[in-house]
C-alpha positions in Angstrom: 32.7 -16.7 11.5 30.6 -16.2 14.4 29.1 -12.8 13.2 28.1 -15.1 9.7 26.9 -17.9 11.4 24.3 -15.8 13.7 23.1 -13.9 10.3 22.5 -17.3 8.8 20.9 -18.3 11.9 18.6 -15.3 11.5 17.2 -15.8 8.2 16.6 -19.2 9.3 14.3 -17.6 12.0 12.7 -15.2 10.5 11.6 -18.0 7.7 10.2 -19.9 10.6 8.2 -17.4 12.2 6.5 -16.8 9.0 8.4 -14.2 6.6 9.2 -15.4 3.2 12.8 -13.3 2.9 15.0 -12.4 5.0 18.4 -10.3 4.9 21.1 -8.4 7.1 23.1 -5.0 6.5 25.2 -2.7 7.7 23.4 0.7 8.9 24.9 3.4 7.3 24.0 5.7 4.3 23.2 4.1 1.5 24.0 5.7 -2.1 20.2 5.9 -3.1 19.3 7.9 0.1 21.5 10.9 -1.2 18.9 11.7 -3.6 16.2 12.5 -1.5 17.2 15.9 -0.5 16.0 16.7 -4.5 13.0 14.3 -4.7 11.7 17.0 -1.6 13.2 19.6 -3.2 11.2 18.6 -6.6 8.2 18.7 -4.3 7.2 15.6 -5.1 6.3 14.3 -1.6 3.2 16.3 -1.5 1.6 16.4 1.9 3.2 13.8 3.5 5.5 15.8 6.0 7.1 13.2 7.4 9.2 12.3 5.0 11.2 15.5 5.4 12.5 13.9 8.4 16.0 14.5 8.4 16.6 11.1 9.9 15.9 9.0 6.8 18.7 10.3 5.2 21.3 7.8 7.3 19.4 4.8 9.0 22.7 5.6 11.9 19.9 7.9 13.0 16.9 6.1 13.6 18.1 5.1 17.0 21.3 5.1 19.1 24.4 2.9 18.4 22.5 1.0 15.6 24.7 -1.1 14.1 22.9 -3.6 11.9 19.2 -3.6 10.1 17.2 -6.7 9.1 15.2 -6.7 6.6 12.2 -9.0 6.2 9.5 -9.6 3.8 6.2 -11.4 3.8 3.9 -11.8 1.1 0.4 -10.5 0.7 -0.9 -11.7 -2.8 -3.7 -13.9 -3.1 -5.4 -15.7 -6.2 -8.0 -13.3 -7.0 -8.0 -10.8 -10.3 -5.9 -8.0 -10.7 -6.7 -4.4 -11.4 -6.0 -4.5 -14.5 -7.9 -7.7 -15.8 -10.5 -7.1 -18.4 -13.8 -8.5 -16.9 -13.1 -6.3 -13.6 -15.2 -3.3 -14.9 -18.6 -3.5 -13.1 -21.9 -3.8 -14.8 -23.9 -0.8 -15.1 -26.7 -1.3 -12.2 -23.8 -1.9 -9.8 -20.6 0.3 -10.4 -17.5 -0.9 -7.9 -14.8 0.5 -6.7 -11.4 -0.7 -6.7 -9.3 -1.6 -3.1 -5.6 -2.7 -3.2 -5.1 -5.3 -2.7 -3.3 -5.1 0.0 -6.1 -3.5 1.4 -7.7 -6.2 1.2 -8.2 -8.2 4.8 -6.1 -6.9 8.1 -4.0 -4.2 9.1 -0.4 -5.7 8.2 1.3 -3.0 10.2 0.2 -5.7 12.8 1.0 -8.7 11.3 4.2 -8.2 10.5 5.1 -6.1 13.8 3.8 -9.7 15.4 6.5 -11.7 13.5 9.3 -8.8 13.8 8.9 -9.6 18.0 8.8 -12.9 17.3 12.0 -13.1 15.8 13.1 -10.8 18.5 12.7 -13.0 20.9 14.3 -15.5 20.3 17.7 -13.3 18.8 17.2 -12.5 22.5 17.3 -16.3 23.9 20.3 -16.6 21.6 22.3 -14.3 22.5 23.0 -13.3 26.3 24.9 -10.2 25.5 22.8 -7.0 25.8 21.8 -5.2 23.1 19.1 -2.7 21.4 16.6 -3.6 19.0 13.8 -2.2 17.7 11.1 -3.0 15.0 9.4 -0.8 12.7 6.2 -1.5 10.2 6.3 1.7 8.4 6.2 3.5 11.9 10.4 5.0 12.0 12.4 7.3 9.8 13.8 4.1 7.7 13.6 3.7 3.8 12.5 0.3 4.0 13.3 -0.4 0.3 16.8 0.8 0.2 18.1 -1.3 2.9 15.9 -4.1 2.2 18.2 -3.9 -1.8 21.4 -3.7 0.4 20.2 -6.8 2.2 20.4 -8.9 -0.5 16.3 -8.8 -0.9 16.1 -7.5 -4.7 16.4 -4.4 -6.8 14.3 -1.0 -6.9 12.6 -1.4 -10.6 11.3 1.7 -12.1 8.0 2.1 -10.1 10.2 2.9 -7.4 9.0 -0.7 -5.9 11.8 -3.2 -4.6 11.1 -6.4 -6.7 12.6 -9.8 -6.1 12.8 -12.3 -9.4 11.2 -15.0 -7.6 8.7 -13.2 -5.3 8.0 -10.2 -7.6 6.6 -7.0 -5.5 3.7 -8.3 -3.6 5.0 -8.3 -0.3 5.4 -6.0 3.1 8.7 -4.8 4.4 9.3 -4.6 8.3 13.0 -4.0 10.0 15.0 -4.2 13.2 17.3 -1.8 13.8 19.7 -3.1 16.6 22.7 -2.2 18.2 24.9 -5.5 17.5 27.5 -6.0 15.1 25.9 -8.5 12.4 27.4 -9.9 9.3 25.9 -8.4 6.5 24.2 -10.9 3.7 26.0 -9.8 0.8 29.5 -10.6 1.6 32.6 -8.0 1.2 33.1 -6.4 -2.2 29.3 -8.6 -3.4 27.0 -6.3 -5.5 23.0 -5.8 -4.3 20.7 -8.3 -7.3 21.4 -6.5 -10.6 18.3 -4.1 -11.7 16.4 -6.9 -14.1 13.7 -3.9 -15.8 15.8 -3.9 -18.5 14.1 -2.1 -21.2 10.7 -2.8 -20.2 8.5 0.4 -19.8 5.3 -0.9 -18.7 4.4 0.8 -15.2 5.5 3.9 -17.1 3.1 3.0 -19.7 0.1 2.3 -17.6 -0.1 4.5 -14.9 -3.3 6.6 -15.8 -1.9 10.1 -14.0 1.9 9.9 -15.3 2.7 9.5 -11.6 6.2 7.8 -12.7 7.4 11.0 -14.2 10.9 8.9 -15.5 11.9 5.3 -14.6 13.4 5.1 -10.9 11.2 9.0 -10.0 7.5 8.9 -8.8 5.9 12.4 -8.2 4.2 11.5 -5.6 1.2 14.1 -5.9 0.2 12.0 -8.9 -0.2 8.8 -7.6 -3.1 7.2 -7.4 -2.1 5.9 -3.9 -1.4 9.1 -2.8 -4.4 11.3 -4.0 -6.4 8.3 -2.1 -5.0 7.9 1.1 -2.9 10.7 2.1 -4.3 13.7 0.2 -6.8 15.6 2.7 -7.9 18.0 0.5 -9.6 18.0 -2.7 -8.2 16.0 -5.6 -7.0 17.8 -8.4 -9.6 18.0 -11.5 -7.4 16.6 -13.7 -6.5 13.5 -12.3 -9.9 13.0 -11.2 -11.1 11.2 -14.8 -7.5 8.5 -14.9 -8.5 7.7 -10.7 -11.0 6.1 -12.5 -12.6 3.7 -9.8 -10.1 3.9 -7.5 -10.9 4.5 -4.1 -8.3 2.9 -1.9 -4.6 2.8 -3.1 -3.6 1.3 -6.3 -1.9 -1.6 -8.3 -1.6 -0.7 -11.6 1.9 -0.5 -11.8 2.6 -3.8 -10.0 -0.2 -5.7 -11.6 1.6 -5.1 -15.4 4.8 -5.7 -13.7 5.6 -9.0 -15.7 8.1 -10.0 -12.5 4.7 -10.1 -10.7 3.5 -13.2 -13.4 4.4 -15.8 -11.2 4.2 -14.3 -7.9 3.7 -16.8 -5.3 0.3 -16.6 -3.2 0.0 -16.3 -0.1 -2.4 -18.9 2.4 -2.7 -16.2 5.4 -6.0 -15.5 6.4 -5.1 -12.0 7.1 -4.8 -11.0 3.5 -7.8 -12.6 1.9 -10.6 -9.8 1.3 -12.9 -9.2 4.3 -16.4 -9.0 3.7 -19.0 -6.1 5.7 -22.5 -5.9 5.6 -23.9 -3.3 3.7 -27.8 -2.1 2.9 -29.4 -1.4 -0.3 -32.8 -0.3 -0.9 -35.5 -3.2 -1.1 -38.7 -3.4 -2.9 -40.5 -0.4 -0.6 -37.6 2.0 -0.9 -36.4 1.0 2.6 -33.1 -0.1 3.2 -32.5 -4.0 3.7 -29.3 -5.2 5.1 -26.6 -7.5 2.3 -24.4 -9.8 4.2 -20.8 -10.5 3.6 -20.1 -7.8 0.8 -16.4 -8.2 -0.3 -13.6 -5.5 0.1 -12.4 -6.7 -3.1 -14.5 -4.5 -5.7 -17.2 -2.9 -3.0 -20.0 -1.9 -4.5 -20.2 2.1 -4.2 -23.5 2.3 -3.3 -22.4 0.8 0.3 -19.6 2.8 0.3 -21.4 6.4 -0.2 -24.2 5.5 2.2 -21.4 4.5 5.1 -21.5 7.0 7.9 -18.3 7.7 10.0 -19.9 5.3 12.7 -20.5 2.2 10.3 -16.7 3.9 8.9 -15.2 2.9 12.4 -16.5 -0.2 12.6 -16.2 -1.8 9.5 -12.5 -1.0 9.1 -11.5 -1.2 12.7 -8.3 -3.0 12.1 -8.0 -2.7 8.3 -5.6 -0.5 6.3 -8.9 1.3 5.4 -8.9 3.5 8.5 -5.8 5.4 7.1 -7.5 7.2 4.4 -10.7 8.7 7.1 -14.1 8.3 6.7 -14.0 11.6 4.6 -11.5 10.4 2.5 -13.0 7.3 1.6 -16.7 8.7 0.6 -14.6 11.6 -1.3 -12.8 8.6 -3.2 -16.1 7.0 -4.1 -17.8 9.8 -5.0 -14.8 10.2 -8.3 -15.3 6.5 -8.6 -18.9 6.9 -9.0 -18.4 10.0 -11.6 -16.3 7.4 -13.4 -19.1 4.8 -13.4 -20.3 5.7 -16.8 -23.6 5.3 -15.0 -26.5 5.8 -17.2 -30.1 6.9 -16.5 -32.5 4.1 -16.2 -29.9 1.4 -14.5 -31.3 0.0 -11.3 -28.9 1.6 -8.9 -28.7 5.3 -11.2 -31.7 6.8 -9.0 -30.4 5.4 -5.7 -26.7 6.6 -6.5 -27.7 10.3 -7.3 -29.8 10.5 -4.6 -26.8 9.5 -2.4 -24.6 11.9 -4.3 -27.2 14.6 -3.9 -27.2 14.5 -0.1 -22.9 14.3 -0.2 -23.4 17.2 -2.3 -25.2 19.3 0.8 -23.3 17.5 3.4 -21.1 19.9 6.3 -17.9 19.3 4.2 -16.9 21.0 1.5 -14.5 18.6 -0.2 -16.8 15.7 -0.3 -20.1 18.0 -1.2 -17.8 19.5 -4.0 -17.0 15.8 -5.6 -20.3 14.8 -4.9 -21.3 17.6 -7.0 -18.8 16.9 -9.9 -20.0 13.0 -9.8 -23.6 14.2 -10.4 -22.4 16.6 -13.0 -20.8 13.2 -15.1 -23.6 10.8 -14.5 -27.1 13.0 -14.2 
């Protein structure tokens, strides 16, 4: 009774430091996690080496004597469009680019790391025993969205996403891994939420590069997340055109999700779209400085004129830093060869000339998709 009572005591906490679910479990190998030795074998995890870490086959090896994970969630969605809503597409004289929205305003790695040691200390003024814990944001060899299902926090639908029928998918996971001996949420012999996709197909059926390959399996390589953010090198031809104008990340599959209809919205300030200053050219051809563009649809103009100094800056504590300066021009120089830019639209003549110095720049992989933009709007 004592080990319930604490977990209940737990979710109670992490609710009141700010996280909108909450849920315990036992560490130990979880059914889902013995598919991952194919998924790497399929080669579907593309460059991202690290998840080859043996570890994240059994969270019992993340760190010593863990006994118990909790799982918590917090929102991110906001009231502003989707990707997917018809008036996004940006008017000729000033093509945009597309950030996820998660994207959006501050580095949740540390927001949520803020609330996970929040609610460490005070399981720490609870209980006098000693004991471990540690909290990860993406940062350890944990399958977030396996044990978050096993902690009562929803079902993994077939974009691979965990979704929750009253919060949908818009929302962060963060865990502590400890060594005590918690009561799991789901009671003895109680079933994770029952998989609610039914027959719907729709992230299959929108995702532009066929990422989802079959419901429940996303080849990673395809994603428009991946190609991105954690692709260094070149992005393959063919997926180029369906990036469309993608340049950080990507919703599509959640947007069309119809759990995520009514997702709640979230009031942090952390998550609303932060706003740069950017220059354009004035009257004379000289560049004048805009205040307070938005990372929600930048305009790409801004974004192939940043150099890796304005790069740093500007994104200093946003999710944005993860995909480099380089990768970030690279992304907006597809986007801009997906503009459907036309000669004799206001920004045309100050895009190309952008494009045409990328395409002479030091680095081959963003003078190369410099080169293939001009080649689709010249």
């Amino acid at each position: 009774m004592k080990q319930a009572s604490e977990t209940v005591w737990i979710v109670e906490q992490a609710k009141a430091v700010g996280f909108d679910l909450c849920g315990v479990v036992r560490a130990e190998e979880f059914p889902e996690l013995k598919n991952t030795a194919e998924w790497l074998a399929r080669g579907y995890a593309g460059e991202m080496k690290y998840l080859h870490d043996p570890r994240r086959d059994d969270p019992r090896s993340a760190m010593p004597g863990v006994r118990s994970v909790i799982v918590c969630a917090l929102n991110y969605n906001t009231e502003h469009p989707l990707s997917t809503d018809a008036e996004l597409p940006g008017r000729e004289d000033a093509p945009r680019g597309w950030v996820s929205r998660y994207g959006w305003g501050g580095d949740y790695h540390t927001v949520l790391f803020g609330r996970l040691e929040a609610l460490n200390a005070r399981l720490r003024e609870r209980l006098r025993e000693p004991f471990e814990a540690r909290a990860y944001v993406d940062t350890g060899p944990i399958q977030e969205r396996v044990a978050a299902k096993y902690a009562g926090l929803g079902w993994l639908g077939k974009n691979t996403l965990l979704l929750n029928q009253t919060v949908g998918s818009y929302f962060f996971l963060g865990v502590i891994l400890t060594t005590l001996e918690l009561e799991p949420t789901l009671s003895a012999g109680e079933m994770p939420a029952h998989d609610l996709c039914g027959s719907c197909t729709r992230c299959l059926d929108a995702c532009p590069t066929q990422a989802l390959v079959e419901p429940y399996v996303m080849d990673a390589r395809k994603c428009i997340s991946y190609l991105t953010i954690e692709l260094r090198g070149s992005i393959p031809e063919e997926l180029r055109e369906p990036m469309g104008a993608h340049v950080f990340g990507c919703d599509i599959c959640q947007d069309v999700c119809p759990w995520n209809r009514r997702a709640p919205v979230s009031e942090l300030f952390q998550f609303q779209p932060r706003t740069f200053s950017s220059l354009k050219a004035g009257e004379s051809g000289a560049p004048i400085e805009v205040e307070n563009e938005s990372l929600l649809r930048p305009r790409l103009e801004s974004l192939l004129s940043l150099s890796e100094k304005e790069f740093r800056e500007l994104f200093r504590g946003s999710p944005l830093k993860r995909t480099k300066w380089l990768g970030l021009v690279r992304n907006a120089c597809i986007a801009a060869g997906n503009s459907k830019l036309t000669p004799g639209s206001k920004s045309h003549a100050r895009i190309c000339a952008r494009l045409k110095k990328l395409a002479v720049c030091g680095d081959s992989i963003v003078a190369e998709s410099a080169q293939w933009a001009l080649s689709r709007i010249q």
